[in-house]
C-alpha positions in Angstrom: 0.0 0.0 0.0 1.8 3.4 -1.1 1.3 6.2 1.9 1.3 9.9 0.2 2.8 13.0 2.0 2.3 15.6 -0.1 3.1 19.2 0.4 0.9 21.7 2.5 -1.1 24.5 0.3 -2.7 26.4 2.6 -1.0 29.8 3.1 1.2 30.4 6.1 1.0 26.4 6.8 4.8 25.8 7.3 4.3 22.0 9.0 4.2 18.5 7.4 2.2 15.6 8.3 5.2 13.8 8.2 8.6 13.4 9.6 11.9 11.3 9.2 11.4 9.1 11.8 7.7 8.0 11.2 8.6 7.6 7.3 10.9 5.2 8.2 8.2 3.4 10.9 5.6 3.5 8.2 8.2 2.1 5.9 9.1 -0.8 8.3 5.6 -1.6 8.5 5.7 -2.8 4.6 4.1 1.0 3.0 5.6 2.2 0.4 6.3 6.3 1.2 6.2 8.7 -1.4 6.9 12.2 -0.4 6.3 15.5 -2.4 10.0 17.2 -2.9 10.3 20.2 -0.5 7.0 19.3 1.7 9.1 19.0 4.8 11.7 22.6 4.2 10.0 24.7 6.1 9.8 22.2 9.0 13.9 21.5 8.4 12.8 18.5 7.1 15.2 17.8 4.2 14.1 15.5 1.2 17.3 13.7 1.7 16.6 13.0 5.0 13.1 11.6 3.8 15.2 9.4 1.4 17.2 7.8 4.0 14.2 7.3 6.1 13.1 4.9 3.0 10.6 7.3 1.5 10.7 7.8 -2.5 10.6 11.5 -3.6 8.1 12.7 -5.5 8.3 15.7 -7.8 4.5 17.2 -8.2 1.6 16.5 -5.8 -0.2 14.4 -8.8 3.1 11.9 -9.0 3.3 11.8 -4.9 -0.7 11.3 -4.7 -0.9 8.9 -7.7 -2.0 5.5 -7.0 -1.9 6.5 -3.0 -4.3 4.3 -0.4 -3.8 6.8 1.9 -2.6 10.6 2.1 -1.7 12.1 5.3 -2.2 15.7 5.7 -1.8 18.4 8.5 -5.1 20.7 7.1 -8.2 19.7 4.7 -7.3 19.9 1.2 -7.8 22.3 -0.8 -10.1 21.7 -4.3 -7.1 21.5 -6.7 -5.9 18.8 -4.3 -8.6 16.5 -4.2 -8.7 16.0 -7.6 -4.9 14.2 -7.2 -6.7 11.9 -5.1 -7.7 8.2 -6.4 -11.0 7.7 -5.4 -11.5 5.3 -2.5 -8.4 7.0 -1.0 -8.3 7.4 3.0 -7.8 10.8 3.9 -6.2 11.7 7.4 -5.6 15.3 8.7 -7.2 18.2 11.2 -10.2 18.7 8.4 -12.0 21.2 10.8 -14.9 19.0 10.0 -17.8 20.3 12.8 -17.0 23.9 10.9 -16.6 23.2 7.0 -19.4 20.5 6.3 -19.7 21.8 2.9 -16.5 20.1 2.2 -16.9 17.4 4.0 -19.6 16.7 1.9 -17.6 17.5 -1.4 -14.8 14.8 0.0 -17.5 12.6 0.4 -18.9 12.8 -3.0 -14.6 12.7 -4.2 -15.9 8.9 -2.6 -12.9 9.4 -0.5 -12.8 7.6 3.3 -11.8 10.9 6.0 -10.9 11.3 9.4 -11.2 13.8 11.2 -8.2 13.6 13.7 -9.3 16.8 16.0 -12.3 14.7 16.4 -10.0 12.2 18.6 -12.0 10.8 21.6 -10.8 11.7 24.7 -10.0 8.5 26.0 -7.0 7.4 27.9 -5.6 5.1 24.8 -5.9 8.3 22.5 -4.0 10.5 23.9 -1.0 9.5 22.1 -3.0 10.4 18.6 -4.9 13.6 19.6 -3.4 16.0 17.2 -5.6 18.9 19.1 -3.5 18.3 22.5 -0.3 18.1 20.9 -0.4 21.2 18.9 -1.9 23.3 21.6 0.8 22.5 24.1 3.3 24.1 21.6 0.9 27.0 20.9 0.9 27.6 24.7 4.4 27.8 24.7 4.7 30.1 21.5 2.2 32.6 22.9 4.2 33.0 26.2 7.4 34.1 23.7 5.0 36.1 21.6 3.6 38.3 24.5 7.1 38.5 25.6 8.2 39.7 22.4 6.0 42.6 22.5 6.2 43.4 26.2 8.3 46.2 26.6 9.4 44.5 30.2 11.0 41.7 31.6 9.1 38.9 33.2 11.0 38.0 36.4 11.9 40.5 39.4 15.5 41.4 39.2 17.5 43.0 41.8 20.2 45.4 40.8 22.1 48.2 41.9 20.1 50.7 40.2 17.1 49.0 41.8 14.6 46.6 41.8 12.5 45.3 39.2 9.2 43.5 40.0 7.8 40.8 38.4 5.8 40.5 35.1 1.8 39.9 35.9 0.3 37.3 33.7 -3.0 36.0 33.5 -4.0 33.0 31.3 -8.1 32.9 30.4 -8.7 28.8 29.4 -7.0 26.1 30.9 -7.0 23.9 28.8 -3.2 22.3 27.2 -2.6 25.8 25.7 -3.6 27.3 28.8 -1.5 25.0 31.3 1.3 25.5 28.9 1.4 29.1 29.2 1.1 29.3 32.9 4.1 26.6 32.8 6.3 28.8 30.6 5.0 32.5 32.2 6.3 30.6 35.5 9.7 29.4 34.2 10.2 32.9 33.2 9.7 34.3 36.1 5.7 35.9 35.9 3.5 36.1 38.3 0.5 34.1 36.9 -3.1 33.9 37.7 -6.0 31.9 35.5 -9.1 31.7 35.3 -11.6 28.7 33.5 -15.5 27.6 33.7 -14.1 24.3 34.9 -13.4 23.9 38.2 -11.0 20.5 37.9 -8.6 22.8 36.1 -7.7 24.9 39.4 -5.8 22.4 40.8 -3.9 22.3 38.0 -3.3 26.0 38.0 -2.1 26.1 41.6 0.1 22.7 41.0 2.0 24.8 38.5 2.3 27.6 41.0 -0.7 29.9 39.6 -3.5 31.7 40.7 -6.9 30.5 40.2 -9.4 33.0 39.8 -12.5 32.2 40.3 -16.1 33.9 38.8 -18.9 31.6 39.8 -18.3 28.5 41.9 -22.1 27.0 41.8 -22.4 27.8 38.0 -18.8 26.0 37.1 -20.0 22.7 38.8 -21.9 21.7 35.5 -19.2 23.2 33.0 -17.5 20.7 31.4 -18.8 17.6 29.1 -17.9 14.2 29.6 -14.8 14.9 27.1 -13.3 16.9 28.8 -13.9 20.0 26.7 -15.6 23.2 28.0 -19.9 23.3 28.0 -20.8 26.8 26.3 -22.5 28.5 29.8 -25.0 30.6 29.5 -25.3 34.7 29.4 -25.9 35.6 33.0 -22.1 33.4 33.4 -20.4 35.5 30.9 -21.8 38.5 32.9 -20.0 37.4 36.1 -16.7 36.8 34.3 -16.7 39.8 32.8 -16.8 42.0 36.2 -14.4 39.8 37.8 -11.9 39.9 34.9 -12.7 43.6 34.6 -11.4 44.1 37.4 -8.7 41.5 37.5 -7.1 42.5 34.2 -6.2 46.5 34.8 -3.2 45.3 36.4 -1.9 42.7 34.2 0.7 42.8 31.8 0.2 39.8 29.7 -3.1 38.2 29.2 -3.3 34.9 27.2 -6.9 34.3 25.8 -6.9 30.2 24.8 -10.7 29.2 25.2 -12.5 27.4 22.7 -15.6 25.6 21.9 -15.5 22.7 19.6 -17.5 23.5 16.3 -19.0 26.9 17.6 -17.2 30.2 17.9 -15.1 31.4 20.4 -16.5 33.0 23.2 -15.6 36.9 24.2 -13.8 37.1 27.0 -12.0 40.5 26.5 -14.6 43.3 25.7 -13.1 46.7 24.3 -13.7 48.5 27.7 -11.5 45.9 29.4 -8.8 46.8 26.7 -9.0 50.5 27.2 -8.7 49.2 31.1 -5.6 48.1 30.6 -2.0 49.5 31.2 -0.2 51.2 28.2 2.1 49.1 27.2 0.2 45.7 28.1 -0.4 42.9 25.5 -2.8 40.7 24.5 -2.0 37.4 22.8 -4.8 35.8 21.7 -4.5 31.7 20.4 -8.6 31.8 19.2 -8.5 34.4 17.1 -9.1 31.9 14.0 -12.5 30.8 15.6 -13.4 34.5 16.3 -11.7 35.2 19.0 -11.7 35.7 22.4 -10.9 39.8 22.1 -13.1 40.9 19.1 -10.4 43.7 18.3 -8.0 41.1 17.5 -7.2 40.4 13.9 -6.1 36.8 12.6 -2.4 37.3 11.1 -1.9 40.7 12.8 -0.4 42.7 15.8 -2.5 45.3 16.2 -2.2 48.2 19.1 -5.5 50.4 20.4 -5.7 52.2 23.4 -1.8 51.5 24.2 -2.5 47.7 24.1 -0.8 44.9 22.1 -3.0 42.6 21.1 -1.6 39.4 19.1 -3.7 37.6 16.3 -1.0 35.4 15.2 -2.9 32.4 13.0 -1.8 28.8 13.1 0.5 29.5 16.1 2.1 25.8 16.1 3.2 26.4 12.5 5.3 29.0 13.9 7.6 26.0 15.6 7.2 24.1 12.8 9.9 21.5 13.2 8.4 20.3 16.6 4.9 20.8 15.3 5.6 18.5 12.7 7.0 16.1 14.7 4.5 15.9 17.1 1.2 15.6 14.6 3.5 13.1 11.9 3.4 11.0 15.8 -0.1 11.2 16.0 -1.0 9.9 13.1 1.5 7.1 13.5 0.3 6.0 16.4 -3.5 6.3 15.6 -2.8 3.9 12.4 -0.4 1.6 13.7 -3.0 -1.0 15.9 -5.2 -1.3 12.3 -2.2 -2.4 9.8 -2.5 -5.5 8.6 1.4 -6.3 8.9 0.9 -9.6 6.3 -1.0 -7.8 3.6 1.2 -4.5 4.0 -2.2 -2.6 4.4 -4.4 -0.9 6.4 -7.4 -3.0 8.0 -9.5 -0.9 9.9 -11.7 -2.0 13.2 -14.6 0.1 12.4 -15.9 -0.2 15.8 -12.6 1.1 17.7 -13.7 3.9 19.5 -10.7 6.3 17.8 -12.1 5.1 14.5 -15.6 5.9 14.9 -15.0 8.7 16.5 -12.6 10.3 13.8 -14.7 8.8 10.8 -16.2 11.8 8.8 -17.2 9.9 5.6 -16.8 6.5 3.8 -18.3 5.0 0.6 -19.5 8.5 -0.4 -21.4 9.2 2.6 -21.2 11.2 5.8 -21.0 9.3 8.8 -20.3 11.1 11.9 -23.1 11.5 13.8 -22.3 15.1 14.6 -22.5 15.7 11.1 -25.9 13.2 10.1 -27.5 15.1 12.7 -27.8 11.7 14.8 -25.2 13.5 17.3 -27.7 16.2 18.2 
């Protein structure tokens, strides 16, 4: 069975859903690995080294994708990419599939078999596979260094001659990987750090990593979180309460991390304009869900934008900005999500359609859409 890894298309998409070291897993397994020429260079992943990991070199998506059982990707394809695709192909990358069922349904009709992998139940035995987890932790990271790009101070207090500097305030709103990243990193630096989430499990988390939990509604957080883990969207009067109590909390900070998200709706507001013009001059923003909305309105996706004094970060596809590792991480994922269903005789994939990871990833087969968040049977 020949494994396809073509080259990414999507602008600003600098990672790979590949890297040496799973090429040459996947090629021990019996695939045969084609790899577009130059899809790992912006993730320092050389085509040479692809060679040596036993993968063949391909020179144009339609010679990489040609005759390929299955093309891993890091986003959905575009159009122009499908059509390189043999039908009856199975697709795996982060499709976005809750947000673009329109293509879902045009991959579909392309009679190609998908999954989703941000669709990855949280389970114990998929946490090696969940692409969602192991990006975010590096985009957690990332937004730390951003915010301390722009902040015109040092994080940690520093005693000198000429005096004392105090410490850099930071406050992290979402704590989920992203979130629990940042406070990590903010606390390795030096910050002081304080969060804030709907779910109360998380604030033992927070203080275990030497934050500050702040809390907004104790009795209304109870309920907040579904069974996988992910945040419940609350309801308005919730939003209300947060907002005083970050209104209040967030004049004095100096670095606020936004990082919550709702899978398949957008991003909630958690940073009005008022609490922006709140702020110190010189304080910054960095916020990770600007892509789904985001959670300050005034920021702009691909842009650093500055009102009222404040900084306020829109970077887009923040792991692609530490590509190599990025890469890495999701070429992992996918390995370890396919490995359990190869059928190490035939040299193929034979998939147990009732593994949990399976049918919860499984966006369409034999022209059809079959997750039940899309069929409507999820509702």
């Amino acid at each position: 069975m020949k494994i396809a890894i073509p080259k990414e298309r999507r602008a600003g998409e600098k990672r790979v859903a590949a890297s040496p070291e799973s090429v040459k897993k996947l090629a021990g397994l019996g695939f045969e690995v084609a790899v577009e020429t130059g899809a790992g260079s912006a993730a320092s992943f050389t085509d040479a080294a692809f060679q040596e990991a036993g993968a063949r070199i391909a020179e144009t998506a339609q010679a990489v994708c040609a005759g390929a059982g299955l093309i891993l990707k890091v986003q959905r394809p575009l159009p122009e990419e499908t059509a390189a695709f043999d039908k009856g192909a199975i697709l795996c990358a982060k499709v976005d599939a809750l947000v673009h069922r329109d293509e879902m349904t045009a991959l579909a009709d392309a009679g190609l078999t998908v999954f989703a992998m941000e669709l990855m139940p949280r389970i114990s035995r998929a946490q090696s596979m969940d692409v969602l987890s192991s990006q975010a932790n590096l985009a957690g990271y990332r937004a730390v260094l951003d915010g301390a790009a722009e902040l015109g101070r040092a994080f940690p207090m520093m005693m000198t001659a000429a005096g004392t500097i105090a410490p850099a305030k930071v406050f992290v709103m979402g704590v989920g990987v992203a979130g629990l990243q940042a406070i990590a990193t903010a606390k390795r630096l030096g910050a002081v750090v304080t969060a804030t989430d709907v779910r109360p499990a998380t604030k033992e988390q927070v203080e275990s990593l030497g934050g500050k939990f702040l809390v907004v509604d104790p009795e209304m957080e109870k309920d907040a979180q579904t069974e996988g883990g992910y945040a419940k969207q609350m309801p308005p009067e919730y939003f209300e309460k947060q907002r005083k109590v970050v209104a209040e909390h967030i004049t004095k900070q100096d670095l606020v991390i936004t990082t919550a998200l709702i899978p398949g709706r957008p991003a909630p507001e958690l940073v009005t304009g008022e609490m922006v013009s709140s702020m110190k001059p010189g304080a910054v923003i960095v916020d990770l869900a600007v892509e789904a909305g985001g959670n300050c309105k005034l920021a702009k996706p691909g842009e650093v934008v500055e009102i009222d004094g404040v900084r306020i970060v829109g970077h887009d596809n923040v792991p692609s900005r530490l590509a190599e590792n990025a890469s890495a991480l999701f070429a992992k994922n996918l390995l370890n999500f396919l490995t359990p269903h190869v059928d190490k005789d035939g040299k193929a994939l034979a998939f147990d359609w009732e593994d949990e990871t399976v049918k919860g990833t499984l966006v369409c087969k034999d022209g059809q859409l079959v997750h039940p968040a899309l069929t409507g049977e999820g509702n």
